[in-house]
RODOTI-53789 format. One line per 4 residues: their letters; for each residue x, z, y of N, C-alpha, C. Coordinates in Angstrom, 3 decimals. Each point is the difference from the previous one (the first is absolute). Layout:
A	X:Z:Y:X:Z:Y:X:Z:Y | ...
***
This chain:
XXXX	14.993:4.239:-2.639:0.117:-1.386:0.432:1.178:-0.667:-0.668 | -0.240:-1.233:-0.164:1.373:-0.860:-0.532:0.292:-1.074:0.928 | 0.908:0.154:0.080:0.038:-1.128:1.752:1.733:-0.252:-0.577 | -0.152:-1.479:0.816:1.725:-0.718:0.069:0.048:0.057:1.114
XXXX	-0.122:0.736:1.125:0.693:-0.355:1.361:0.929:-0.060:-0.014 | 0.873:0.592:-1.231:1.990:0.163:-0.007:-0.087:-1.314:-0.352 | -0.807:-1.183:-0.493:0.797:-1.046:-0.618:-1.431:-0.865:-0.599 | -0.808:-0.644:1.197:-0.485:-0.475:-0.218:-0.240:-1.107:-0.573
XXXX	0.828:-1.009:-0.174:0.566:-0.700:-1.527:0.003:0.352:-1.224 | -0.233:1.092:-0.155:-0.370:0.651:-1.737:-0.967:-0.750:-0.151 | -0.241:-1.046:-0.995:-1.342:-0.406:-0.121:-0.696:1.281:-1.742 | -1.008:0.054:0.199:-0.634:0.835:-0.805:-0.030:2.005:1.021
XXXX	0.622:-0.003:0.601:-0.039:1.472:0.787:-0.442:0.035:1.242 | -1.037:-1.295:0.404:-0.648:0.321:1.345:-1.354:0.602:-0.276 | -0.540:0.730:1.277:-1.032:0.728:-0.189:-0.827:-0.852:1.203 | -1.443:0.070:-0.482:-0.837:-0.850:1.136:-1.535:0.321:-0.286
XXXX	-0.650:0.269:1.513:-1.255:0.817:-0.124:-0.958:-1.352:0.292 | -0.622:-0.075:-0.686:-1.870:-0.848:0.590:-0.807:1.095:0.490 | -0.332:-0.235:1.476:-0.866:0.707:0.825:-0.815:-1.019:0.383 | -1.471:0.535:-0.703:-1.280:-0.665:0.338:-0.425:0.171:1.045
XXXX	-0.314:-0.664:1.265:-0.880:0.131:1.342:-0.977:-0.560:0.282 | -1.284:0.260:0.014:-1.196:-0.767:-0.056:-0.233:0.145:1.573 | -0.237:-0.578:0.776:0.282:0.298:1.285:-1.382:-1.009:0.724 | -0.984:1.269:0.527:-0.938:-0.739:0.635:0.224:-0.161:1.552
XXXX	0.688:0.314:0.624:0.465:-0.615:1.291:1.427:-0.908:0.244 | 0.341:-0.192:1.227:1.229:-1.127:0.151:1.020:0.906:0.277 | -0.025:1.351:-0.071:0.758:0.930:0.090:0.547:0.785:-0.961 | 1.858:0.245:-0.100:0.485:0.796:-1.188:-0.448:1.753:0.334
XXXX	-1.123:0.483:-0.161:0.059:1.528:0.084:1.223:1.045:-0.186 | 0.280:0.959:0.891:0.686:0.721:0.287:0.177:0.935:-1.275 | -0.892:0.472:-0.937:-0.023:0.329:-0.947:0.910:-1.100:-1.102 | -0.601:-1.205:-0.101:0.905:-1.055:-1.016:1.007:-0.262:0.239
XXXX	0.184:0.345:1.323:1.760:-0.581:0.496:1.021:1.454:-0.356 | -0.698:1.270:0.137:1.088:1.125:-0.437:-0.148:0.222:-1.148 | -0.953:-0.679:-1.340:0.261:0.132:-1.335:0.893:-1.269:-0.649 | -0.195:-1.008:0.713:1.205:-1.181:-0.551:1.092:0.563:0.298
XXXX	0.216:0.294:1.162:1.415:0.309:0.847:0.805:1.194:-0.925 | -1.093:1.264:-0.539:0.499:0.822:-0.872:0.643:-0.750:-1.169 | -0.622:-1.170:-0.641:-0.004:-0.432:-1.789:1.072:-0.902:0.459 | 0.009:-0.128:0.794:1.698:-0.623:0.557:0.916:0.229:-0.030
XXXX	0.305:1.701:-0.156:1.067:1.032:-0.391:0.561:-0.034:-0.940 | -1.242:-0.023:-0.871:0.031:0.087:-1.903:-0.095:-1.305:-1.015 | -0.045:-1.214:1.479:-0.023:-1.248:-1.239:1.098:-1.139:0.900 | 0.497:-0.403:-0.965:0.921:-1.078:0.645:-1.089:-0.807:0.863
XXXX	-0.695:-0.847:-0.820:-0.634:-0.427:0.269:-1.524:-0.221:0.353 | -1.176:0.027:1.366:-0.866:0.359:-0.133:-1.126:-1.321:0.245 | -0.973:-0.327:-0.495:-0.499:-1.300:0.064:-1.540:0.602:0.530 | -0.530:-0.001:1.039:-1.402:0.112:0.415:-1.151:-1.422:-0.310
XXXX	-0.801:0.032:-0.905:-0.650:-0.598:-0.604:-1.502:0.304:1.100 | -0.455:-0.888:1.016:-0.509:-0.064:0.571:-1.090:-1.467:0.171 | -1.465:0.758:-0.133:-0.645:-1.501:0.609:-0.326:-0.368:1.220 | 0.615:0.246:0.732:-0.301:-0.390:1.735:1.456:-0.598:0.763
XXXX	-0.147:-1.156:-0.048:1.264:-1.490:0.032:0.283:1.149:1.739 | -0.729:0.479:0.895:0.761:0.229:1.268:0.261:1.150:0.139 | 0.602:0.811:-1.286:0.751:1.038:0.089:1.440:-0.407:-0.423 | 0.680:-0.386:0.799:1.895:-0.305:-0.226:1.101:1.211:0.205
XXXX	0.451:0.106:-0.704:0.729:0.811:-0.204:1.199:-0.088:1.534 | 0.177:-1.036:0.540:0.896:0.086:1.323:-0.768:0.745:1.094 | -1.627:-0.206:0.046:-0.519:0.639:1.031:-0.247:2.184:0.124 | 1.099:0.144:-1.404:-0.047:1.444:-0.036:1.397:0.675:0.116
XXXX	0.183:1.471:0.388:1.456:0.711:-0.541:-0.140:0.111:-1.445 | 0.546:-0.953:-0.884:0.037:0.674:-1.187:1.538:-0.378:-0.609 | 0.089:0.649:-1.153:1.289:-0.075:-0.577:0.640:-1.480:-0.359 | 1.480:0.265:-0.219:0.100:-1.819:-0.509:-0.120:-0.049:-1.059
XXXX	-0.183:0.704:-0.987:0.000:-0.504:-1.403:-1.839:0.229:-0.270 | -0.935:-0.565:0.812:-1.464:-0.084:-0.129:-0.704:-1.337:0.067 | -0.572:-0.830:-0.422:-0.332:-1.097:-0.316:-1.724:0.126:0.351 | -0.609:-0.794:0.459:-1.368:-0.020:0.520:-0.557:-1.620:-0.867
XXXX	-0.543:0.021:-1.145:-1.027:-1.140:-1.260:-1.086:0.046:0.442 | -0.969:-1.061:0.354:-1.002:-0.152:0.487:-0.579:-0.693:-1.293 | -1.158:0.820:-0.711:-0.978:-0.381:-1.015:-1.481:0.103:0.238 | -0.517:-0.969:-0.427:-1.402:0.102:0.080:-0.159:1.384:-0.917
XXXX	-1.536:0.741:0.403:-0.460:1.045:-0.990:-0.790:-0.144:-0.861 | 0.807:-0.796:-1.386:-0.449:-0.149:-0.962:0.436:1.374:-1.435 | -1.109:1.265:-0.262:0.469:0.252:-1.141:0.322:1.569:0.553 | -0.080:0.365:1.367:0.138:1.006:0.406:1.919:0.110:0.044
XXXX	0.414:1.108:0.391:1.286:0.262:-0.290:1.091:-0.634:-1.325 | -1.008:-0.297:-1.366:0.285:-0.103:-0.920:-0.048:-1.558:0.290 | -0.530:-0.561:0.154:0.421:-1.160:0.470:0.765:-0.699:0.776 | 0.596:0.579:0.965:1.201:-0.433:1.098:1.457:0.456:-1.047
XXXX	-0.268:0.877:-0.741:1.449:0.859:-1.049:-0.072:-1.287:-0.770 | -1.192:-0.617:-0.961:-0.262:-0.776:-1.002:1.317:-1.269:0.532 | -0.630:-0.472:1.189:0.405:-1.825:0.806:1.394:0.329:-0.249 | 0.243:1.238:0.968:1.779:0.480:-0.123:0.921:-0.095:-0.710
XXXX	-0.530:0.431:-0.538:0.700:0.665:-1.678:0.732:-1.275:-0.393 | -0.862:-1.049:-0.325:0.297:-0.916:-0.539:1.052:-1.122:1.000 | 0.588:0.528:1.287:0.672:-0.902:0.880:1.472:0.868:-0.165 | 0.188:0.447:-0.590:1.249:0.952:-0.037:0.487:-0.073:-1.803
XXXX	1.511:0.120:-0.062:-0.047:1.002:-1.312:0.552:0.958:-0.226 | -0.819:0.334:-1.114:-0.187:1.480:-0.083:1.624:0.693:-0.134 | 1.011:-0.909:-1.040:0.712:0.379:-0.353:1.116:0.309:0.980 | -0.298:-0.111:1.667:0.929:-0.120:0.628:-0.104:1.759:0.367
XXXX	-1.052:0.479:-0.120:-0.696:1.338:0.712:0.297:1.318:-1.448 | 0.486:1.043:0.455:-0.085:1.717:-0.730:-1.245:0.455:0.299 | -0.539:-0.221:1.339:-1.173:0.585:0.127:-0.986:-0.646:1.500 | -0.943:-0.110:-0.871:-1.142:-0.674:0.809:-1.639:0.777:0.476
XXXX	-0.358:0.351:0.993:-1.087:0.610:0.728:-0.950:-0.950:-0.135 | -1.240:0.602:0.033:-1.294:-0.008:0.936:-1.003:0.942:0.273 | 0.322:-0.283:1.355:-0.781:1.091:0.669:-0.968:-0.426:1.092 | -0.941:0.354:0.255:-1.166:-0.312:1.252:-0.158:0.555:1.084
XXXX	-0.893:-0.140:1.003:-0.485:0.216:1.207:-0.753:0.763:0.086 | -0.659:0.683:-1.176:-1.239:0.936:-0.199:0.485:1.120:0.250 | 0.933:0.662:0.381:0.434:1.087:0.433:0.524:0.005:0.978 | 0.342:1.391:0.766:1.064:0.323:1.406:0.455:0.618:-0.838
XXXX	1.528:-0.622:0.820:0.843:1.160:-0.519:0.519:0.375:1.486 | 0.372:1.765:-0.251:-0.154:0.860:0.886:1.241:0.552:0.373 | 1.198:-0.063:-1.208:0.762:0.655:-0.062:1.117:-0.967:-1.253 | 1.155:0.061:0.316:1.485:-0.861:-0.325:-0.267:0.146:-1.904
XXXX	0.343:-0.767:-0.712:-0.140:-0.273:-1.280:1.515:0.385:-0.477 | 0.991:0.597:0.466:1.479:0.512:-0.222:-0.281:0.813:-1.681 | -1.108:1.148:-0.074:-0.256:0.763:-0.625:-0.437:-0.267:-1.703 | -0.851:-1.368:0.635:-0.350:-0.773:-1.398:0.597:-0.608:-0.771
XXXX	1.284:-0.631:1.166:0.812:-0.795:-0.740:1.322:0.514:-0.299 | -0.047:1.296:0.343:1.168:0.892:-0.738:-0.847:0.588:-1.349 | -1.113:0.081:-0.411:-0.477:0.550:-1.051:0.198:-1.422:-1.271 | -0.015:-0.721:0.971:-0.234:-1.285:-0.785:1.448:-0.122:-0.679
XXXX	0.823:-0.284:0.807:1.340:0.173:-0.974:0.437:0.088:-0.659 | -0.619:1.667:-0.367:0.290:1.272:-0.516:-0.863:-0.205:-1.205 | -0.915:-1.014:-0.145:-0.551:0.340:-1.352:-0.014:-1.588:-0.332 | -0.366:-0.024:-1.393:0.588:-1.380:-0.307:-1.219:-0.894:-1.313
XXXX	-0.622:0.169:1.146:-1.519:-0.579:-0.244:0.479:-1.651:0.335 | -0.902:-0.556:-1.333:0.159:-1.638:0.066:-0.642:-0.826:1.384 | -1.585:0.839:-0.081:-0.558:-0.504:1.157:-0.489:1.427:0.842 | -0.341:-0.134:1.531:-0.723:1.347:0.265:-1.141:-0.381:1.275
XXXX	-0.197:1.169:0.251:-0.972:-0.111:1.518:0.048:1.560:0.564 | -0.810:0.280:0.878:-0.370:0.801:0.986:-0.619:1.148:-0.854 | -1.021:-0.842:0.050:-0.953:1.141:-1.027:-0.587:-0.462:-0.986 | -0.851:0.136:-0.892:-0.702:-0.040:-1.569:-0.783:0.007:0.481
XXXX	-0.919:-0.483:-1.436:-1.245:0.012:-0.127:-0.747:0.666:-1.573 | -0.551:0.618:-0.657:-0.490:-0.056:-0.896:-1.687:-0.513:-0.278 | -0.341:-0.052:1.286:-1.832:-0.661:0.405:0.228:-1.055:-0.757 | -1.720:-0.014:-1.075:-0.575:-1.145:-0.556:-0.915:-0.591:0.925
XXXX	0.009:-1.119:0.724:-0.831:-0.982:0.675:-1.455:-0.107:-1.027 | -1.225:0.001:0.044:-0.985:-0.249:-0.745:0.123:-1.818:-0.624 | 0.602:-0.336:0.624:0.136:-1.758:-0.169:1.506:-0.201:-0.567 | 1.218:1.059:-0.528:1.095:-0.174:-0.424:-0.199:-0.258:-1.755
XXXX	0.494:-0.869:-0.183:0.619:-0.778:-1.408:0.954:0.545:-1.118 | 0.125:0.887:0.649:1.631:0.560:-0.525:-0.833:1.450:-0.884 | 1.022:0.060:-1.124:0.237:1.150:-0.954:0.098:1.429:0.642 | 1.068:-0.187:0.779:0.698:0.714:1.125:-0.050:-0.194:1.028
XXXX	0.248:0.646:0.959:-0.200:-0.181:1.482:0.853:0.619:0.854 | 1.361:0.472:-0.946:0.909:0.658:1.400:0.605:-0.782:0.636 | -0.069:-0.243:1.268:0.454:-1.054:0.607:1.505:0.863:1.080 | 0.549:-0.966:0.794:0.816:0.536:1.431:-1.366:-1.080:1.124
XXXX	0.057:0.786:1.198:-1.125:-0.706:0.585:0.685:-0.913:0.453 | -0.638:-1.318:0.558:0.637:-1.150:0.250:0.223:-0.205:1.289 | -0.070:0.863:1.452:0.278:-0.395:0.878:1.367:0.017:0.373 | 0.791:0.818:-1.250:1.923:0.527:0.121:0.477:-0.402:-1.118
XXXX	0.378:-0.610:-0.542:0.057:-0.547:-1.300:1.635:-0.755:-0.200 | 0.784:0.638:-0.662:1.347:-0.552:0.037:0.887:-0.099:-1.525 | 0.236:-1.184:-0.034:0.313:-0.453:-1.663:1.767:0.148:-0.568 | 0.286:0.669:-0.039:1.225:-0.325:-0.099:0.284:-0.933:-1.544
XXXX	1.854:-0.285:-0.203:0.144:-0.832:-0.929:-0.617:-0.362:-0.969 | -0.345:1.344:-1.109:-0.475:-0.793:-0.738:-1.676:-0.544:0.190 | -0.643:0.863:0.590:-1.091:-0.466:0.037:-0.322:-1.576:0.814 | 1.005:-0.411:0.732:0.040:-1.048:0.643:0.077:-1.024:-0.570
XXXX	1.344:-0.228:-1.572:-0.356:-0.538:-0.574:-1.191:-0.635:-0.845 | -1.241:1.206:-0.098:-1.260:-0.141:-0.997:-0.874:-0.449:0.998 | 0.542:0.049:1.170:-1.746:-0.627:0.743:0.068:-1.230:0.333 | 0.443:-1.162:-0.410:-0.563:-1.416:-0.386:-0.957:0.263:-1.132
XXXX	0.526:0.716:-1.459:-0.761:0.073:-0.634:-1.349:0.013:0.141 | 0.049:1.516:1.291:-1.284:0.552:-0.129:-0.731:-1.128:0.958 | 0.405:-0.124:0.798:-0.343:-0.952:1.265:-0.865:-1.347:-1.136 | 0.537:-0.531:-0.939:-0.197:-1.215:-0.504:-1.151:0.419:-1.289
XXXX	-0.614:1.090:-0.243:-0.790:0.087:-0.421:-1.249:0.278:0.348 | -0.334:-0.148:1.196:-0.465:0.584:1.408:-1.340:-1.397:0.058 | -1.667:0.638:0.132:-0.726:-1.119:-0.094:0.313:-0.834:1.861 | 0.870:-0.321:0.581:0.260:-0.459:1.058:-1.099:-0.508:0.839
XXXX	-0.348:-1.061:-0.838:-1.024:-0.503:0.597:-1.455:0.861:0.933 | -0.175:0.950:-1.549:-1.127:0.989:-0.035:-0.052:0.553:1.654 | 1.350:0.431:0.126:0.434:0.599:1.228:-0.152:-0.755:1.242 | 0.438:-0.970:0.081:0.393:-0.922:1.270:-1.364:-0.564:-0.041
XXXX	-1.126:-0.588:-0.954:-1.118:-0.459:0.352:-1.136:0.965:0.460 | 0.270:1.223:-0.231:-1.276:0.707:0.226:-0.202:0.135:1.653 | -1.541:0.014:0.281:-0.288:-0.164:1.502:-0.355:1.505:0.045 | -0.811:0.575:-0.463:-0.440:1.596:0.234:0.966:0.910:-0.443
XXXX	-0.135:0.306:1.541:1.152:0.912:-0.144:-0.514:1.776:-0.934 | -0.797:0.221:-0.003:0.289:1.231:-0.859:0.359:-0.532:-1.096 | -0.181:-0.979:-0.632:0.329:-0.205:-1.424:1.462:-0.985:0.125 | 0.459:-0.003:0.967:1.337:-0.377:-0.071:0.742:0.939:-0.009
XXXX	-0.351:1.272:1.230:0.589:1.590:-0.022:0.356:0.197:-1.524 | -1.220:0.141:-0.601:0.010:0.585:-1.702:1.134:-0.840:-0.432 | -0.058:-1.444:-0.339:0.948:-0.904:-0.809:1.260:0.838:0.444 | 0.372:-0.001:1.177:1.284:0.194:0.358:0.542:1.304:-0.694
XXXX	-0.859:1.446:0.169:0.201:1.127:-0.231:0.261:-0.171:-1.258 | -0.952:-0.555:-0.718:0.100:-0.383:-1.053:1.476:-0.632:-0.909 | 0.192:-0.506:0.381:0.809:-0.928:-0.583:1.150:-0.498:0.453 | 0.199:0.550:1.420:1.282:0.700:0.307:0.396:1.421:0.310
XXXX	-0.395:0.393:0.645:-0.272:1.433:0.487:0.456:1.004:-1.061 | -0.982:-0.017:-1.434:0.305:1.028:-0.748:0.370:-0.798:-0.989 | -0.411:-1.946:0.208:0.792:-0.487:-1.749:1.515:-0.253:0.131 | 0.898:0.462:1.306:1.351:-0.161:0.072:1.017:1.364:-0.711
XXXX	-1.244:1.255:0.524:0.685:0.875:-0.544:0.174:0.005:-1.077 | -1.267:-0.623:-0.678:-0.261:0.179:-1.602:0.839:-0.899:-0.976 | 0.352:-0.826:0.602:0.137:-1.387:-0.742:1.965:0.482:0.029 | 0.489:0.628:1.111:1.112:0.231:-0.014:0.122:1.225:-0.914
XXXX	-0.512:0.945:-0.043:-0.136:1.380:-1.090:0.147:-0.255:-1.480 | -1.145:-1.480:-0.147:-0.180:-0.528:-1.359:1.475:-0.534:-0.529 | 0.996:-0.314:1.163:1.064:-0.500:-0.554:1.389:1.106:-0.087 | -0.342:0.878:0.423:0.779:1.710:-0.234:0.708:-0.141:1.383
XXXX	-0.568:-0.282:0.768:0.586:0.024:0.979:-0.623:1.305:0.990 | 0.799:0.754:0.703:0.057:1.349:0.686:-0.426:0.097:1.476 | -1.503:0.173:0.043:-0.725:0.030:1.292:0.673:1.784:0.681 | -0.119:-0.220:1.466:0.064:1.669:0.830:-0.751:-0.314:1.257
XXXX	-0.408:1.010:0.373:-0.590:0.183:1.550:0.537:0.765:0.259 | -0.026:-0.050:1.494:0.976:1.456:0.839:-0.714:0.958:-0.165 | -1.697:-0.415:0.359:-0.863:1.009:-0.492:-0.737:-0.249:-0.785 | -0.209:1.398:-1.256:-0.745:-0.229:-0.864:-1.378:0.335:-0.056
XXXX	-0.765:-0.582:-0.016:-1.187:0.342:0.378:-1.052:0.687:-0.362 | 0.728:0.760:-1.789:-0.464:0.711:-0.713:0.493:1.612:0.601 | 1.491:-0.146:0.208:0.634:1.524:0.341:-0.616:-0.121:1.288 | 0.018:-0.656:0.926:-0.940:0.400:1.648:-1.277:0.436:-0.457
XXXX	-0.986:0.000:-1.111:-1.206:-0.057:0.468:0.421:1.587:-0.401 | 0.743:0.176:-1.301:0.249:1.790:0.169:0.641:0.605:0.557 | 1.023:-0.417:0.871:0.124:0.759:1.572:-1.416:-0.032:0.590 | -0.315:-0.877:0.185:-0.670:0.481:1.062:-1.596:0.427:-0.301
XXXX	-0.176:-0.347:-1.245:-1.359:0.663:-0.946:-0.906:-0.802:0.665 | -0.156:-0.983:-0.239:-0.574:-0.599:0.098:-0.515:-1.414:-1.202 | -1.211:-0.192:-0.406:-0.760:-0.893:-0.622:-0.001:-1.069:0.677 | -0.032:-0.624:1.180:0.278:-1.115:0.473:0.464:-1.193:-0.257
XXXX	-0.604:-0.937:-0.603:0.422:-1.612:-0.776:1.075:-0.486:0.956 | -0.206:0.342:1.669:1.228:-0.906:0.268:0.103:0.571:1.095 | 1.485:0.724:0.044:0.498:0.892:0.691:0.269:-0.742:1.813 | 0.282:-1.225:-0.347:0.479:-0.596:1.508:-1.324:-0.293:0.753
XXXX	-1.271:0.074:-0.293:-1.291:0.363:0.587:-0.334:0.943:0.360 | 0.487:1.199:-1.115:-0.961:1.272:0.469:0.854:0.933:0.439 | 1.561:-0.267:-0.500:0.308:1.509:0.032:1.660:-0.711:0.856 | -0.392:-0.540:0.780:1.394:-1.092:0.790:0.723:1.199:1.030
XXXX	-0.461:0.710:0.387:0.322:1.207:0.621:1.388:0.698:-0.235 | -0.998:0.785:-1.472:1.600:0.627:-1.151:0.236:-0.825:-0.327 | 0.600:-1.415:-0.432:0.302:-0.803:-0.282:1.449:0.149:0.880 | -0.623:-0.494:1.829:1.373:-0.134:0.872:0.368:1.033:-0.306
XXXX	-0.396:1.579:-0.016:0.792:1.005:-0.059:0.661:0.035:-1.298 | 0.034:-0.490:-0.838:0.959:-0.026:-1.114:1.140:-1.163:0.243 | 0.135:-0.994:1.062:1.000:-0.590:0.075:-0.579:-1.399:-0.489 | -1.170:-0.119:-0.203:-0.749:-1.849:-0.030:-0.114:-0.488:1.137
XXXX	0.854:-1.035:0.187:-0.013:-0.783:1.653:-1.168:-0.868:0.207 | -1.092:-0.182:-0.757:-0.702:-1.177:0.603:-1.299:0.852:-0.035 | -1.292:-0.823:0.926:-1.011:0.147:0.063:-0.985:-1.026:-0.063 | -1.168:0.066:-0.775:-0.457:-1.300:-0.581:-0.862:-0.399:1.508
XXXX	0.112:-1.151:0.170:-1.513:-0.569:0.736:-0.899:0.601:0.161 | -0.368:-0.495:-0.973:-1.342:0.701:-0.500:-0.725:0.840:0.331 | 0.900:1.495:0.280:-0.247:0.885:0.146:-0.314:-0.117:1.182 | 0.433:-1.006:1.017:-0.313:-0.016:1.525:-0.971:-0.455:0.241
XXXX	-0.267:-1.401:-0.953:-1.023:-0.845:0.823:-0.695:-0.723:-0.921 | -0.253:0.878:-1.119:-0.915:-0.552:-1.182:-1.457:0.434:0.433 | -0.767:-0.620:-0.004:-1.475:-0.071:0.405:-0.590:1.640:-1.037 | 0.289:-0.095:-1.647:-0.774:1.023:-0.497:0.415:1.322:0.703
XXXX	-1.289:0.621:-0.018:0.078:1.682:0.827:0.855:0.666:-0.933 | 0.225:0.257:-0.725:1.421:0.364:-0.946:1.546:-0.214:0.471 | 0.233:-1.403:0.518:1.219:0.083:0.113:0.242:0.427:1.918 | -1.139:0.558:1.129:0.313:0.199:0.798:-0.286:1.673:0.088
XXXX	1.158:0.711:0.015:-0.072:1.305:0.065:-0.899:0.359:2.068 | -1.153:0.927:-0.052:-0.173:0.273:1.214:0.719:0.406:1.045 | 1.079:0.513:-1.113:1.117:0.912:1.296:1.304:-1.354:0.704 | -0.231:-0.977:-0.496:1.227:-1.262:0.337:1.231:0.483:-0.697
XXXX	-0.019:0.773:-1.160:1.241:1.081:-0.145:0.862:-1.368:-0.135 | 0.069:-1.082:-0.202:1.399:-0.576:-0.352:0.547:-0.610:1.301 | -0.352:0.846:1.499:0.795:-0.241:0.741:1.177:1.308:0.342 | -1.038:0.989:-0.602:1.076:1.349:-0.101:1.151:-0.504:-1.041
XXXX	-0.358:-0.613:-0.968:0.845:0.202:-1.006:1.234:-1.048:0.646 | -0.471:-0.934:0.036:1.329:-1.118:0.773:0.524:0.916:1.124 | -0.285:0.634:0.588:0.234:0.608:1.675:1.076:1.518:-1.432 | -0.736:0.361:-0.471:1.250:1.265:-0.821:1.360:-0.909:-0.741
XXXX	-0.642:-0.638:-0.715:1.324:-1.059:-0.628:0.793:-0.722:-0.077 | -0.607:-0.993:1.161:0.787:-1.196:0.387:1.231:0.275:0.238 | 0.683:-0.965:-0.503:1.313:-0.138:0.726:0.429:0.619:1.743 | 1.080:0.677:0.424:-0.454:0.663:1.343:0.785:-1.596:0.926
XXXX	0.871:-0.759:-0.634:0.479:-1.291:1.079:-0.888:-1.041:-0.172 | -1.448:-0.052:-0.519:-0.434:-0.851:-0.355:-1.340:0.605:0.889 | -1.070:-1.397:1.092:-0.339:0.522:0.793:-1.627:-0.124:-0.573 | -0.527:1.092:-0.497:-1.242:0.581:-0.676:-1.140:-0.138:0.452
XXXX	0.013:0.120:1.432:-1.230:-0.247:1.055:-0.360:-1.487:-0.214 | 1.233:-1.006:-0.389:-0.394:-0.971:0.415:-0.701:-0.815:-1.410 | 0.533:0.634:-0.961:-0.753:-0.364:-0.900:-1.817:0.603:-0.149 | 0.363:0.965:0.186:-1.708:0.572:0.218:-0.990:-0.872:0.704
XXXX	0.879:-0.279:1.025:-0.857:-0.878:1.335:-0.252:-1.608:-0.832 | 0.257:-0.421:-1.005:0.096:-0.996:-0.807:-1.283:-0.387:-0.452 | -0.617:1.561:-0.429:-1.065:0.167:-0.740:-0.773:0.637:0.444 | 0.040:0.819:1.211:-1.175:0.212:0.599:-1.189:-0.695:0.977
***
């Protein structure tokens, strides 16, 4: 982490997270309120990018340095980062987040962001990707996945660039959503990693998603679906959605195992039942 709490007047050395919340009730979930509250630790500053005007940030316990943006959902996640981006500058920030709602997290992020430190990657994330999408554009396709996604200096500087070459419109006008899904994956998702690589700039994940699949021997395109299990047991704090309450018979294991797995991993001051009860 790079944080000015010693001296928050440094302009250029504040750190500040965009947390996407797509939020279909009038309620902040118990789950979203102990993953902001965590990224609160690790960022000076935290801005919840939300489209539902009667979620206020006074009507919750949350930290003081957390901010509650009410955006229409135009563009998916990538679209609430897009509006943002451009109300701030860049040059005031060392390092800038985005991260989403598509996951629980189960267990304190202390671990990630001491690895993070420690290595001195331009931009990073959680985990990788090397999956080609059948509908991806790109030469290449190693991406960091986009729900953890954190830019430091220099790469912060290059994303107006990238941002401004970006078919915008393409994005913000499309009504069908699978083919907005694609644009996005597309053309942010894996064209941020790429577009930053192209400029020699130094991508990392905490996890790599090539060395997990040979721990754990496994062929599996995408480890936070199938294999989320060993995943927590290697020290990965989040668990996708998906895996809970995605309609395909694929992403619902018969056994419910990802309530064992939260119930083995979770954090032990952080109250587990109640997130379960969220989603059951």
């Amino acid at each position: 982490m790079i944080s000015s709490r010693d001296n928050n007047n440094y302009i250029g050395n504040i750190s500040l997270c965009y947390f996407i919340h797509y939020s279909t009730t009038d309620i902040l979930p118990y789950n979203v309120k102990l993953y902001i509250n965590e990224l609160s630790r690790h960022f000076d500053k935290v801005k919840v990018l939300c489209n539902n005007e009667k979620i206020l940030v006074k009507n919750y316990s949350l930290k003081t340095n957390i901010e509650i943006i009410h955006n229409p959902n135009r563009g998916y996640d990538f679209g609430m980062f897009y509006r943002n981006f451009y109300d701030i500058d860049p040059d005031k920030y060392a390092q800038i987040a985005v991260i989403n709602d598509s996951n629980i997290l189960f267990n304190k992020l202390d671990p990630v962001f001491e690895w993070a430190k420690e290595d001195d990657a331009d931009f990073w994330g959680i985990i990788d990707s090397h999956e080609k999408p059948w509908f991806s554009m790109h030469p290449e396709n190693y991406h960091l996945q986009s729900h953890f996604l954190v830019f430091n200096k220099n790469a912060i500087q290059k994303l107006p660039s990238f941002l401004n070459q970006l078919d915008i419109d393409k994005i913000f006008n499309e009504k069908d959503k699978k083919r907005l899904r694609r644009h996005v994956i597309n053309d942010w998702e894996i064209g941020v990693s790429q577009f930053l690589i192209a400029q020699d700039l130094k991508p990392a994940a905490f996890v790599g998603s090539r060395a997990m699949e040979v721990q754990l021997n496994t062929k599996a395109k995408n480890l936070t679906n199938s294999m989320y299990h060993e995943l927590a047991g290697n020290g990965y704090p989040l668990l996708k959605k998906k895996v809970i309450t995605g309609k395909k018979k694929w992403y619902q294991p018969k056994d419910r195992k990802w309530k064992n797995t939260i119930r083995e991993y979770g954090h032990e001051d952080w109250v587990i039942e109640k997130i379960i009860c969220e989603f059951e």
